[in-house]
DSSP file (Angstrom, degrees, kcal/mol; ACC not computed):
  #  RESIDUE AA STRUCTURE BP1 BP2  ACC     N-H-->O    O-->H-N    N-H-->O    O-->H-N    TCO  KAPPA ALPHA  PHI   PSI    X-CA   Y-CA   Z-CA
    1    1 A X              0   0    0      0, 0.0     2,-0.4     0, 0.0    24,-0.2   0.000 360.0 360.0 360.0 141.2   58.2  -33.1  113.7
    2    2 A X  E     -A   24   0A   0     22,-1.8    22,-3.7     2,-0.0     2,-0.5  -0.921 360.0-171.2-109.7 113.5   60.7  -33.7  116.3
    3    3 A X  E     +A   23   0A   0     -2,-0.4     2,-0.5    20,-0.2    20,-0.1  -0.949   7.7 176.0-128.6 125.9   64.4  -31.9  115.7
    4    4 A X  E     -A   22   0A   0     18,-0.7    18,-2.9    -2,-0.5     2,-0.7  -0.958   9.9-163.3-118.0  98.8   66.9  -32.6  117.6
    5    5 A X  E     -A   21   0A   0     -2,-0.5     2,-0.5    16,-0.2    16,-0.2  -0.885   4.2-170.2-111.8 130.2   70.7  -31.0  116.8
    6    6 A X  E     -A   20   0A   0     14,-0.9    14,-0.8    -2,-0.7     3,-0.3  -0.646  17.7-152.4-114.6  86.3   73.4  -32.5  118.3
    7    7 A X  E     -A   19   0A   0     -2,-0.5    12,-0.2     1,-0.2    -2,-0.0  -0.343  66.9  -4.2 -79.6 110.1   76.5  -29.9  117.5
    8    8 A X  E    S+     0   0A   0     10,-1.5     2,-0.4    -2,-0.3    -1,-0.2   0.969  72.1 173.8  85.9  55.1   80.2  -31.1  117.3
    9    9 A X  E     -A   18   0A   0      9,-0.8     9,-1.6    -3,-0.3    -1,-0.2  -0.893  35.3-124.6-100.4 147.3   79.8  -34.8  118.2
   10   10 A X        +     0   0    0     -2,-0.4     7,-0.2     7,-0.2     6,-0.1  -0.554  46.3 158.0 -76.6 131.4   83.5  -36.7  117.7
   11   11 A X        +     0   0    0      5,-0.5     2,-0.2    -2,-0.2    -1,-0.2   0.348  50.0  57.1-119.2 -19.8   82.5  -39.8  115.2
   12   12 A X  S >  S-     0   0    0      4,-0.4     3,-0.8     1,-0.1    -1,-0.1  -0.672  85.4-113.5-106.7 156.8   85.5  -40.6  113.7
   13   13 A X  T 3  S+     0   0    0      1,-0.3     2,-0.6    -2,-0.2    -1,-0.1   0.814 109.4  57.8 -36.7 -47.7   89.0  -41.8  115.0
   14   14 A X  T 3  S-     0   0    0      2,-0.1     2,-1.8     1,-0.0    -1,-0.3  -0.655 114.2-108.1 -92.6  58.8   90.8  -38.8  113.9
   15   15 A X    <   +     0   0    0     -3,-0.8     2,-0.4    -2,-0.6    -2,-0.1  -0.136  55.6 160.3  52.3   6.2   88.8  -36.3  115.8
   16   16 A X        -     0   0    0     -2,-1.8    -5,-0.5     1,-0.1    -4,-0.4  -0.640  35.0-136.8 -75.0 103.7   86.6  -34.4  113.2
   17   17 A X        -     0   0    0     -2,-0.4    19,-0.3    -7,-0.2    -7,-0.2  -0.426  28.0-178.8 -50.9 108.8   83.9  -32.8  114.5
   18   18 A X  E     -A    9   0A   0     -9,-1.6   -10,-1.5    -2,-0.2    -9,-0.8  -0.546  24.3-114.6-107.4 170.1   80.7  -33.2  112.3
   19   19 A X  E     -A    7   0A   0     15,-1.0   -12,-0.2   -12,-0.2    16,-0.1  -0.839  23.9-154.2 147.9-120.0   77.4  -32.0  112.6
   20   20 A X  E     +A    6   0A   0    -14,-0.8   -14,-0.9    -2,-0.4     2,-0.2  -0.283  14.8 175.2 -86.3 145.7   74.1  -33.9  113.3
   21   21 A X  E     -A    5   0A   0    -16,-0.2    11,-2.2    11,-0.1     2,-0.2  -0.677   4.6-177.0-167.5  90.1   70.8  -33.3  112.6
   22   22 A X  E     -AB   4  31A   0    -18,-2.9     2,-1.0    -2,-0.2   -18,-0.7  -0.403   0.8-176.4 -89.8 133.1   68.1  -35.9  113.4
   23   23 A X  E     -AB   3  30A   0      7,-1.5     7,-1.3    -2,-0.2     2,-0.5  -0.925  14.3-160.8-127.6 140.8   64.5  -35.0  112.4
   24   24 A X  E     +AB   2  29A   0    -22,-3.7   -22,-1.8    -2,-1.0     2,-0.3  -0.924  18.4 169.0-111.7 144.8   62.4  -37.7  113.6
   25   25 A X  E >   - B   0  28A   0      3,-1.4     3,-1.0    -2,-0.5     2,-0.6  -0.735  63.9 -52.9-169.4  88.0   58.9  -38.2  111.9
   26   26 A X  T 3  S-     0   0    0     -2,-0.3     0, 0.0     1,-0.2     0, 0.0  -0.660 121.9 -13.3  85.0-131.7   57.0  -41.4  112.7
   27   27 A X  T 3  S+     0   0    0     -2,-0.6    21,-1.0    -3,-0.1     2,-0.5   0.279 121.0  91.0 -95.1   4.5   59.3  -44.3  111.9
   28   28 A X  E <   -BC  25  47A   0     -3,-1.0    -3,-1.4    19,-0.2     2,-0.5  -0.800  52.5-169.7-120.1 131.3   61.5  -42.5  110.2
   29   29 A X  E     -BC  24  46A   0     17,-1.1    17,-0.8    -2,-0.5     2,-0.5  -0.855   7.1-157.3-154.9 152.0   64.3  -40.8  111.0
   30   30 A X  E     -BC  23  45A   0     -7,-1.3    -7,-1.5    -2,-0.5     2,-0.7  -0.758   4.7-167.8-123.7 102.0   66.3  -38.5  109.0
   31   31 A X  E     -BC  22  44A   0     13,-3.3    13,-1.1    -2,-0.5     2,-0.6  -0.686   1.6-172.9 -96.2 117.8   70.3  -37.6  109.5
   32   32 A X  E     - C   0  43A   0    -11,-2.2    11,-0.2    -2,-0.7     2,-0.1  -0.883  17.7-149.9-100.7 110.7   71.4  -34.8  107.8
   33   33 A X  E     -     0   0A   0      9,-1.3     8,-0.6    -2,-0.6     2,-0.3  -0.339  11.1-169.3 -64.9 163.8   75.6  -34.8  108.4
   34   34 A X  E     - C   0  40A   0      6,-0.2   -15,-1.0    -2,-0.1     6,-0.2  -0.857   8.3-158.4-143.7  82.3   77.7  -31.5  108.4
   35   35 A X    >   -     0   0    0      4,-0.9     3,-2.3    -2,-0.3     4,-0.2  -0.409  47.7 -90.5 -71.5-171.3   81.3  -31.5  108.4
   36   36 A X  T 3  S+     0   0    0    -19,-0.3    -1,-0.1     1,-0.3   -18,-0.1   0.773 130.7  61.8 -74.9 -37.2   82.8  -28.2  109.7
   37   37 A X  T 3  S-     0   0    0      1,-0.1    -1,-0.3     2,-0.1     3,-0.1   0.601 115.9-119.7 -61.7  -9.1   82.9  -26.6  106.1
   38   38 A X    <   +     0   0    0     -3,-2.3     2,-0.3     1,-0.2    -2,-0.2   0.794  63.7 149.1  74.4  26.3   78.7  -27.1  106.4
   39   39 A X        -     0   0    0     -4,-0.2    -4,-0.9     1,-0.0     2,-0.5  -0.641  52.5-115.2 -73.4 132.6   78.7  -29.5  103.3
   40   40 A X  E     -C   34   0A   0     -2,-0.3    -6,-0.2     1,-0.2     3,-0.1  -0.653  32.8-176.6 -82.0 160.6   76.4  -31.8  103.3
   41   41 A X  E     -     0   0A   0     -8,-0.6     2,-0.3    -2,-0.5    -1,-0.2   0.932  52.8 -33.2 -64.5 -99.2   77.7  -35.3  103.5
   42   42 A X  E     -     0   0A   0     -9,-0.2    -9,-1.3    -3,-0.2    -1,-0.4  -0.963  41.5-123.5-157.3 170.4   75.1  -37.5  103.3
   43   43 A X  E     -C   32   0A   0     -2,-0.3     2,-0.3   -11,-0.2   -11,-0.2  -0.737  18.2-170.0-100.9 150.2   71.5  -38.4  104.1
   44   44 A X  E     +C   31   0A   0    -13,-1.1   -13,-3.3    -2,-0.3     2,-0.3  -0.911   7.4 177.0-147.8 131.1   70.5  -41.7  106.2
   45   45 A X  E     +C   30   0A   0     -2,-0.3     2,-0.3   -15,-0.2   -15,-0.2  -0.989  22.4 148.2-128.1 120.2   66.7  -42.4  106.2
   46   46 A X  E     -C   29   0A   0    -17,-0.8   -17,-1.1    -2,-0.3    -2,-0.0  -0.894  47.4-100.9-158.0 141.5   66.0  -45.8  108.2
   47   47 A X  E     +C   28   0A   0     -2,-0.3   -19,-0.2   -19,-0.1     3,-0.1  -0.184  42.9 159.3 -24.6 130.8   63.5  -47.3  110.2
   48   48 A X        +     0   0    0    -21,-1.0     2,-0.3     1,-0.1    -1,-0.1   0.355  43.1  55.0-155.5  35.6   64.1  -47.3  113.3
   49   49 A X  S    S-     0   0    0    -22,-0.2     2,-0.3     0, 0.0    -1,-0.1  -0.888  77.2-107.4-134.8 157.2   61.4  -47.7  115.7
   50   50 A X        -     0   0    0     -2,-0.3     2,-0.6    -3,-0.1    -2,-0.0  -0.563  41.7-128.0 -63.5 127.5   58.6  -50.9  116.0
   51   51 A X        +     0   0    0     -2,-0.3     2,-0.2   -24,-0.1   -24,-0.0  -0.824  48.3 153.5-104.1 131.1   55.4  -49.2  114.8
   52   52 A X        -     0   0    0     -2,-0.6     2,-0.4     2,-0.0    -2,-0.0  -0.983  37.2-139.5-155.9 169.6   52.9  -49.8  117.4
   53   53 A X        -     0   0    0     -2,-0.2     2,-0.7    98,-0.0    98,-0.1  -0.867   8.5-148.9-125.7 154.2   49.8  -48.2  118.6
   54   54 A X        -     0   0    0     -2,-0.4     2,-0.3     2,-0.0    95,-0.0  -0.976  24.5-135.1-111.3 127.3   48.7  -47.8  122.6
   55   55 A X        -     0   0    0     -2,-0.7     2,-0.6    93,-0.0    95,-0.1  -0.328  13.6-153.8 -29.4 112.8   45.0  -47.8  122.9
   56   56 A X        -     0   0    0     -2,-0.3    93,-1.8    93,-0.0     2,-0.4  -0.951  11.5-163.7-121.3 140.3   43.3  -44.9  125.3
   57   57 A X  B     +D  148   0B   0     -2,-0.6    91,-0.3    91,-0.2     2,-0.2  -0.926  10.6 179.2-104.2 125.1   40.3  -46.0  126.4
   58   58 A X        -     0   0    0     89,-1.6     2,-0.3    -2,-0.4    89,-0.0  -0.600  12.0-159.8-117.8-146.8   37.7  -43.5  127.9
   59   59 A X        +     0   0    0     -2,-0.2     2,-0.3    87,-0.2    87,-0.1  -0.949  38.0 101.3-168.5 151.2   34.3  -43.7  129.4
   60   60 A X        -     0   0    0     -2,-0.3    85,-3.1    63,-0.1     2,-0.5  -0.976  68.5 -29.3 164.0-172.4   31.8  -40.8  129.8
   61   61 A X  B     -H  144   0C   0     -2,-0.3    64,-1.0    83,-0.2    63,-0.5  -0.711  43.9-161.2 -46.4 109.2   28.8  -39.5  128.1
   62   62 A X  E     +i  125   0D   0     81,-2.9    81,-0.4    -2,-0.5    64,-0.2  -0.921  10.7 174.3-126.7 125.4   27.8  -39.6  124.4
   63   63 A X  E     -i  126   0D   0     62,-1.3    64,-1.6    -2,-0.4     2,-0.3  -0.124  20.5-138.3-101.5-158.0   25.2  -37.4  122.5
   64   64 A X  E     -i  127   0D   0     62,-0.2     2,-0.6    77,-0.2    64,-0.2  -0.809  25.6-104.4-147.8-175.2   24.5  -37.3  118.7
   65   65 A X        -     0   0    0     62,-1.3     2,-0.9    -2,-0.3    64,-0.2  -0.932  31.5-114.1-121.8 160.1   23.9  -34.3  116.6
   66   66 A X        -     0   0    0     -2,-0.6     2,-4.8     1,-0.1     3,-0.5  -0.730  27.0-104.4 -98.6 101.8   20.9  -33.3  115.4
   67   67 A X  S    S+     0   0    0     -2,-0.9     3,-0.5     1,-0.3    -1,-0.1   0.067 109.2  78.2 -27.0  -0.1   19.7  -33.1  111.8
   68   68 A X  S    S+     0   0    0     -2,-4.8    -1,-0.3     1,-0.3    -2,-0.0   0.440  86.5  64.8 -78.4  -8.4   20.1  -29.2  111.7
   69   69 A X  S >  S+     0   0    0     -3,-0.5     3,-0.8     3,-0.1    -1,-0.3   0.386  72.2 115.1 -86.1 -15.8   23.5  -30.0  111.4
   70   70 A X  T 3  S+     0   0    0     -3,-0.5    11,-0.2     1,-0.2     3,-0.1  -0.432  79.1  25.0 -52.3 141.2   23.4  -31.7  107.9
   71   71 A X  T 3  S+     0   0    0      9,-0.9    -1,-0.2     1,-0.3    10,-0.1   0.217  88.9 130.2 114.8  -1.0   25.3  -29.8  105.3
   72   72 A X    <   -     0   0    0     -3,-0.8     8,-2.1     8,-0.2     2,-0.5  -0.362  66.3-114.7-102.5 151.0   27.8  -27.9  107.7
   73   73 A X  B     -J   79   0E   0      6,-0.2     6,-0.2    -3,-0.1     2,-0.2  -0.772  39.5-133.3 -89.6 138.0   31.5  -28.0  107.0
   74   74 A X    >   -     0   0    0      4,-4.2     3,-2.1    -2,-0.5    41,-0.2  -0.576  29.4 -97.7 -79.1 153.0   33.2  -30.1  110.3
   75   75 A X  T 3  S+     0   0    0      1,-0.3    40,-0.2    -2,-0.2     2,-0.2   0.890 132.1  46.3 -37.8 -38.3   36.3  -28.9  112.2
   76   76 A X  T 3  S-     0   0    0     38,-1.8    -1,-0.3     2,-0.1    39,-0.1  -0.098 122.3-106.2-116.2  47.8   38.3  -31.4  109.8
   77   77 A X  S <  S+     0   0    0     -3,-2.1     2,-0.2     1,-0.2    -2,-0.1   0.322  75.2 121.3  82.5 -38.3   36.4  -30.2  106.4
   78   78 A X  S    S-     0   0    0     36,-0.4    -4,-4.2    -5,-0.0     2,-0.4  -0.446  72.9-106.4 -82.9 165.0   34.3  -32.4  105.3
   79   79 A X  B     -J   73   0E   0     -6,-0.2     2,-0.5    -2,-0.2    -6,-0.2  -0.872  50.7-112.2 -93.8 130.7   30.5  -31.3  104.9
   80   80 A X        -     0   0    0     -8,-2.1     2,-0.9    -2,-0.4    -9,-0.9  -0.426  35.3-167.9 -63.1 118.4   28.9  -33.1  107.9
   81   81 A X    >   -     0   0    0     -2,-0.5     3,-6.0   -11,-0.2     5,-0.2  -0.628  16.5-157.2-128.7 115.2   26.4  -36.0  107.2
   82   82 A X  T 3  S+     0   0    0     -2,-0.9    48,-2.4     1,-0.3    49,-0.1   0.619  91.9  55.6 -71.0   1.6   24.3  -37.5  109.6
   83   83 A X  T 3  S+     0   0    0     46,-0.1     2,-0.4    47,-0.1    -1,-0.3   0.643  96.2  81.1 -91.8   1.9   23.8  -40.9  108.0
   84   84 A X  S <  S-     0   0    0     -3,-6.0     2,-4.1     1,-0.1    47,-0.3  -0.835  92.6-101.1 -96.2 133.7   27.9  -41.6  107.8
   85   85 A X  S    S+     0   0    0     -2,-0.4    27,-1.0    45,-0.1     2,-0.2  -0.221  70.1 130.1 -17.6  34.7   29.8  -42.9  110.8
   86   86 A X  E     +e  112   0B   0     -2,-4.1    42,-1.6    25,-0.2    45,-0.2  -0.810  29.7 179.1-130.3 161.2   31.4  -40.1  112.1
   87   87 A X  E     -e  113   0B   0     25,-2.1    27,-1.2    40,-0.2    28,-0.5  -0.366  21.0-117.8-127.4-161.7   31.7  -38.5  115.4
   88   88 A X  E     +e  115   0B   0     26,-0.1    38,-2.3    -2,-0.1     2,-0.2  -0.935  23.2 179.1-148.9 144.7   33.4  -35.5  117.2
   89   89 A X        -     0   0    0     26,-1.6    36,-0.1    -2,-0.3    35,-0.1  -0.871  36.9-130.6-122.9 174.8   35.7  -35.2  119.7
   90   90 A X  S    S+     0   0    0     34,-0.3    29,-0.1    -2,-0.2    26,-0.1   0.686  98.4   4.1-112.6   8.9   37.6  -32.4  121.7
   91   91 A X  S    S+     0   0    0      2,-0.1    -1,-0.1    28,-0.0     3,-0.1   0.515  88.9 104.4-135.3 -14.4   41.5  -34.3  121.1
   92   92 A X  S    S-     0   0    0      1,-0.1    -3,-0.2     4,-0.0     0, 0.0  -0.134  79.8 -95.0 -72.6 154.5   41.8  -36.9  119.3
   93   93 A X    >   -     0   0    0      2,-0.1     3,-1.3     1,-0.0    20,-0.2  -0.424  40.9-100.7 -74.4 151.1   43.3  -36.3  115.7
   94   94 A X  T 3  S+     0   0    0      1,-0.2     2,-0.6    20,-0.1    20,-0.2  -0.059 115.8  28.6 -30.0 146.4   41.3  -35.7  112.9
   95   95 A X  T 3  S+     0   0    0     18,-3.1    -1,-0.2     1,-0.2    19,-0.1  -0.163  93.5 143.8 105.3 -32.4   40.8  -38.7  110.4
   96   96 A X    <   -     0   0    0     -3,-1.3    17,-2.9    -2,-0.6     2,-0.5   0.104  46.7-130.7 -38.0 122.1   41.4  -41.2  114.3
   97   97 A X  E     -F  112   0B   0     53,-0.5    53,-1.3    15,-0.2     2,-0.3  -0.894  21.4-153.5 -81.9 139.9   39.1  -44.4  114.3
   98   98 A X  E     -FG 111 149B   0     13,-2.0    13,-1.2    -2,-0.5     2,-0.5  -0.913  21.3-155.5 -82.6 130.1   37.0  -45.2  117.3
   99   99 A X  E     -FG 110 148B   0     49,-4.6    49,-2.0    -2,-0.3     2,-0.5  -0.970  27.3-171.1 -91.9 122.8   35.6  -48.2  118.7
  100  100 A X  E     - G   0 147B   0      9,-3.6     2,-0.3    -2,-0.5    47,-0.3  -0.947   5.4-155.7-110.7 116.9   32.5  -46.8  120.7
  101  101 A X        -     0   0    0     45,-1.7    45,-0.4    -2,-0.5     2,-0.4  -0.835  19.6-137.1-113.5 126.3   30.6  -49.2  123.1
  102  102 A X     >  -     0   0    0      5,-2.6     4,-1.3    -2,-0.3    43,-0.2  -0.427  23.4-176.1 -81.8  96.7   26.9  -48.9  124.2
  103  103 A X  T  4 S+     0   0    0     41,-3.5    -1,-0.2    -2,-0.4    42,-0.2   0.903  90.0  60.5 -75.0 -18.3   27.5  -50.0  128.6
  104  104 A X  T  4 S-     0   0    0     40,-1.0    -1,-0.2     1,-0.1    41,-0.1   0.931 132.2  -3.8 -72.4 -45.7   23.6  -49.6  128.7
  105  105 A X  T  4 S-     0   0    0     30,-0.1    -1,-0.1     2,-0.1    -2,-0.1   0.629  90.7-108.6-112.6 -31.4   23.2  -52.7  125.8
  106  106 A X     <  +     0   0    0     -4,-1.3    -3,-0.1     1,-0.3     2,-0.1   0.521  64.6 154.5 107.3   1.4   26.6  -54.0  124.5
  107  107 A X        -     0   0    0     -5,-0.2    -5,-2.6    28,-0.2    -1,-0.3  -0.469  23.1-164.8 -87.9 162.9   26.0  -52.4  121.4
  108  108 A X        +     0   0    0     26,-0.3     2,-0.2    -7,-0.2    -7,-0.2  -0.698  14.2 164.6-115.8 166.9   29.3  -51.3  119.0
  109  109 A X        -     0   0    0     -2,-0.2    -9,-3.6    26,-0.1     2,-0.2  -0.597  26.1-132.3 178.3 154.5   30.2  -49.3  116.3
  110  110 A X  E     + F   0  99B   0    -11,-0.2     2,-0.2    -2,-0.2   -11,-0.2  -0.648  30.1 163.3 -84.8 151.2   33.2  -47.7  114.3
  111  111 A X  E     - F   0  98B   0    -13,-1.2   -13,-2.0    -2,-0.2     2,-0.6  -0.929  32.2-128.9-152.1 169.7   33.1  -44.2  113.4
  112  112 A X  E     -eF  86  97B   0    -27,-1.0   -25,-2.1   -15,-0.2     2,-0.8  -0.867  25.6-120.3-107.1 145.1   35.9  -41.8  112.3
  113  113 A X  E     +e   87   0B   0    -17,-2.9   -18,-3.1    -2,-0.6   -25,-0.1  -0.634  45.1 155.0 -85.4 125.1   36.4  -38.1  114.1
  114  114 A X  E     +     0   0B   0    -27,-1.2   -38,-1.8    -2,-0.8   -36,-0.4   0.449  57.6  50.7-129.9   4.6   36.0  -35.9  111.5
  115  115 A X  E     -e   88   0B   0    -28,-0.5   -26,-1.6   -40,-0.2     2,-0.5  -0.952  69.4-121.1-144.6 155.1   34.9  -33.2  113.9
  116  116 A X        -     0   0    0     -2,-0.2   -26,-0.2   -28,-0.2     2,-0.1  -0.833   8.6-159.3-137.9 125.0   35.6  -31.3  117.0
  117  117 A X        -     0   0    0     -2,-0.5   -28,-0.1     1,-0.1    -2,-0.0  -0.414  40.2 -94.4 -90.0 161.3   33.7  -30.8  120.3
  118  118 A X    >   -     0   0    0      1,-0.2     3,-0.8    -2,-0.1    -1,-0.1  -0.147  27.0-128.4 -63.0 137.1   34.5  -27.5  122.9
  119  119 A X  T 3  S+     0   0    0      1,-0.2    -1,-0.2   -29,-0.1    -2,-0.0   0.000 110.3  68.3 -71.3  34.1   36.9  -28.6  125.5
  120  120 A X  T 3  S+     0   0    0      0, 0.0     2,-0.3     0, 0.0    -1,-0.2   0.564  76.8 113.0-120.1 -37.0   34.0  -26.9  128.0
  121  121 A X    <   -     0   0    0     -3,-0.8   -31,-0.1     1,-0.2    -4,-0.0  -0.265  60.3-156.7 -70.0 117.1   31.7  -29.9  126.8
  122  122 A X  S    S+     0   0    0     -2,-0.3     2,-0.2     2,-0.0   -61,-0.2   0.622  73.6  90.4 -58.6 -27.3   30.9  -32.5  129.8
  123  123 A X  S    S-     0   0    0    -63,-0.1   -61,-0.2     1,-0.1     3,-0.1  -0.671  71.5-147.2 -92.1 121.0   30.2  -35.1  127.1
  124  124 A X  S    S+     0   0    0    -63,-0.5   -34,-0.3    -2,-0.2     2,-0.3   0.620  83.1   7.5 -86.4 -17.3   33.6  -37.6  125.8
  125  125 A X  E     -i   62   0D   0    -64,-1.0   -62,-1.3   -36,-0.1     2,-0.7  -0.866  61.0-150.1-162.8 148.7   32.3  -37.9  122.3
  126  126 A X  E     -i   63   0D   0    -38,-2.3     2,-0.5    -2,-0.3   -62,-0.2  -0.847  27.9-157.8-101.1 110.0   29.5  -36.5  120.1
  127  127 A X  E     -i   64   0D   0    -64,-1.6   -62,-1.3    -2,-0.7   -40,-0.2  -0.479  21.4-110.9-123.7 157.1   28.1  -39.0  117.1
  128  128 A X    >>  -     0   0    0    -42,-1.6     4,-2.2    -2,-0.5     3,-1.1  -0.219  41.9-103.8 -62.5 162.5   26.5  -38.6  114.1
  129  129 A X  T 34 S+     0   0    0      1,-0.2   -46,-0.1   -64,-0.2    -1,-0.1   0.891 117.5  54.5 -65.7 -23.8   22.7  -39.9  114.1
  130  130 A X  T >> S+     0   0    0    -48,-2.4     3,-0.8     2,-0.2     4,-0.6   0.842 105.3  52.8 -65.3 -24.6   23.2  -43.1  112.2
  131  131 A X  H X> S+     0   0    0     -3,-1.1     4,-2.2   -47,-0.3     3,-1.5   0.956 111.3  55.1 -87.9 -37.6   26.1  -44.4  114.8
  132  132 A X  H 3<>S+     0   0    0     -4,-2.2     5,-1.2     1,-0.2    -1,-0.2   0.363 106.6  45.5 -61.7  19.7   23.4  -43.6  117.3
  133  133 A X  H X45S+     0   0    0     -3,-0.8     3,-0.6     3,-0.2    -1,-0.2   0.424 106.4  54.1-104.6 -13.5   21.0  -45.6  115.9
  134  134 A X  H <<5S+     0   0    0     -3,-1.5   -26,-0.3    -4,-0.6    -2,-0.2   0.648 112.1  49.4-107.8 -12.7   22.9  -48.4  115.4
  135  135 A X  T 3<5S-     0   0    0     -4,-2.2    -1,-0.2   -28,-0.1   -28,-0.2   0.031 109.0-126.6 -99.4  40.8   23.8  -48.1  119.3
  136  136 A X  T < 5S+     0   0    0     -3,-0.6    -3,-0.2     1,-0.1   -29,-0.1   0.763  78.1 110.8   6.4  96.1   20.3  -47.8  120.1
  137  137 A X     >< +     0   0    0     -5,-1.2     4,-2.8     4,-0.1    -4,-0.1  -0.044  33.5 110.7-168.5  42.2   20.2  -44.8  122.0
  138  138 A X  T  4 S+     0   0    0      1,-0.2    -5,-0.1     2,-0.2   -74,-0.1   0.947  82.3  52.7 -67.9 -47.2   18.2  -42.2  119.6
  139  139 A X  T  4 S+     0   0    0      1,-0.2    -1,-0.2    -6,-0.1    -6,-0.0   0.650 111.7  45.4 -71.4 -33.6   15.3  -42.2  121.8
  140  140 A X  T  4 S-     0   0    0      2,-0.1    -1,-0.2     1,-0.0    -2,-0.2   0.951  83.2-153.9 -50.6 -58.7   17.2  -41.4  124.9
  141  141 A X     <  +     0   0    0     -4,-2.8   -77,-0.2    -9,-0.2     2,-0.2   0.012  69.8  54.3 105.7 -52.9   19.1  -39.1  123.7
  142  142 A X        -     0   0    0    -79,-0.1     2,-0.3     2,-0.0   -79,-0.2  -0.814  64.4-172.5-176.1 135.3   22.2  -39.5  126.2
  143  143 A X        -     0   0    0    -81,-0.4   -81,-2.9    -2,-0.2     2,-0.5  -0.947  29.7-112.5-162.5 144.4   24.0  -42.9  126.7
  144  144 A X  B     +H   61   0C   0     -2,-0.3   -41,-3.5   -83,-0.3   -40,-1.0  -0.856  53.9 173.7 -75.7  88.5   26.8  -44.3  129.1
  145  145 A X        -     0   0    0    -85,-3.1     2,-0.2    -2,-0.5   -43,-0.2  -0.700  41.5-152.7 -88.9  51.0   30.1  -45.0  126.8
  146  146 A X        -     0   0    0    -45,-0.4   -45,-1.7    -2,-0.2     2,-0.3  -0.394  17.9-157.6 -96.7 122.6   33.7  -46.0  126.4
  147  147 A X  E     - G   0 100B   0    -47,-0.3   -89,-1.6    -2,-0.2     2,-0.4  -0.593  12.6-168.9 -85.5 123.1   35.6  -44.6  123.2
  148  148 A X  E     -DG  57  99B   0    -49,-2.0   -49,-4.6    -2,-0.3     2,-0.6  -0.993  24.0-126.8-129.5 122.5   38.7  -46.9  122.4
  149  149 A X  E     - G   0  98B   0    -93,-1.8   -51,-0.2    -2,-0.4     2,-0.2  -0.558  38.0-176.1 -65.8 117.4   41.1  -45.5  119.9
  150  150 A X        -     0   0    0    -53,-1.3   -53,-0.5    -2,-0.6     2,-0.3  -0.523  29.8 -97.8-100.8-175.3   41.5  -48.4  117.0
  151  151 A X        -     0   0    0     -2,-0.2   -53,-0.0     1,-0.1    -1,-0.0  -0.727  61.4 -72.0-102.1 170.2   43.6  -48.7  114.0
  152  152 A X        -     0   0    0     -2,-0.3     2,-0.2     2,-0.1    -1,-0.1  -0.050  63.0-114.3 -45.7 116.0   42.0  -47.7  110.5
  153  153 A X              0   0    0      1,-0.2    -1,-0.1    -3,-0.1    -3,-0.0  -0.645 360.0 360.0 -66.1 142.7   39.5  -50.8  109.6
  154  154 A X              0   0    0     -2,-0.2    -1,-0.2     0, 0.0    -2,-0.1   0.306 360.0 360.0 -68.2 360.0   40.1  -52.9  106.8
């Protein structure tokens, strides 16, 4: 959350010093007014940005985890399981879809990070075995990637 006070700004004709206190959160943002006695005022909660999302694209290495890993709580909670769609990464936020693309075949898949790899780790995302089967690359091992942040699939 982003807070932001802006103390003793003029709004009115008559010179009365209010004041302001934006918390911004998302799309929303939230003015609490002050006159000089510290009463509040009033609230104003309104929209006031476009909600849009920028893509980051990376490219790198991708590994899988290995079935010893079944049953394990993940960085974000959940007990890992390596037949769901899910990966790790070492920023993107918890819950974040990924589009992850195969450069070696063309192959796709979503998965969500529900887990989180060492910022030491050479490798840009780590994925459970079923999204590396479905990007045929089991048998490898190791695979040539690019991770695109999406929005939540339908």
């Amino acid at each position: 959350m982003c807070v932001a006070n802006l103390s003793n700004l003029k709004l009115s004709k008559n010179s009365v010093a209010y004041n302001l206190i934006f918390f911004i959160e998302q799309n929303l943002v939230i003015c609490f007014i002050k006159n000089l006695n510290m009463r509040l005022i009033f609230i104003i909660i309104s929209v006031v940005f476009m909600s849009f999302s920028v893509s980051k694209i990376e490219k790198g290495i991708a590994s899988y985890y290995g079935d010893s890993l079944n049953g394990r709580r993940t960085y974000s909670g959940e007990i890992f399981n390596n037949s769901l769609m899910t990966a790790a990464h070492k920023t993107l936020p918890m819950g974040t879809y990924v589009k992850v693309t195969n450069l070696k075949n063309d192959s796709v898949v979503v998965v969500k990070i529900n887990d989180r790899m060492p910022k030491s780790n050479p490798r840009v995302i780590d994925l459970s075995k079923a999204a590396a089967k479905k990007l045929n690359f089991v048998r490898a091992g190791l695979t040539t990637v690019t991770v695109e942040t999406i929005e939540k699939p339908e």
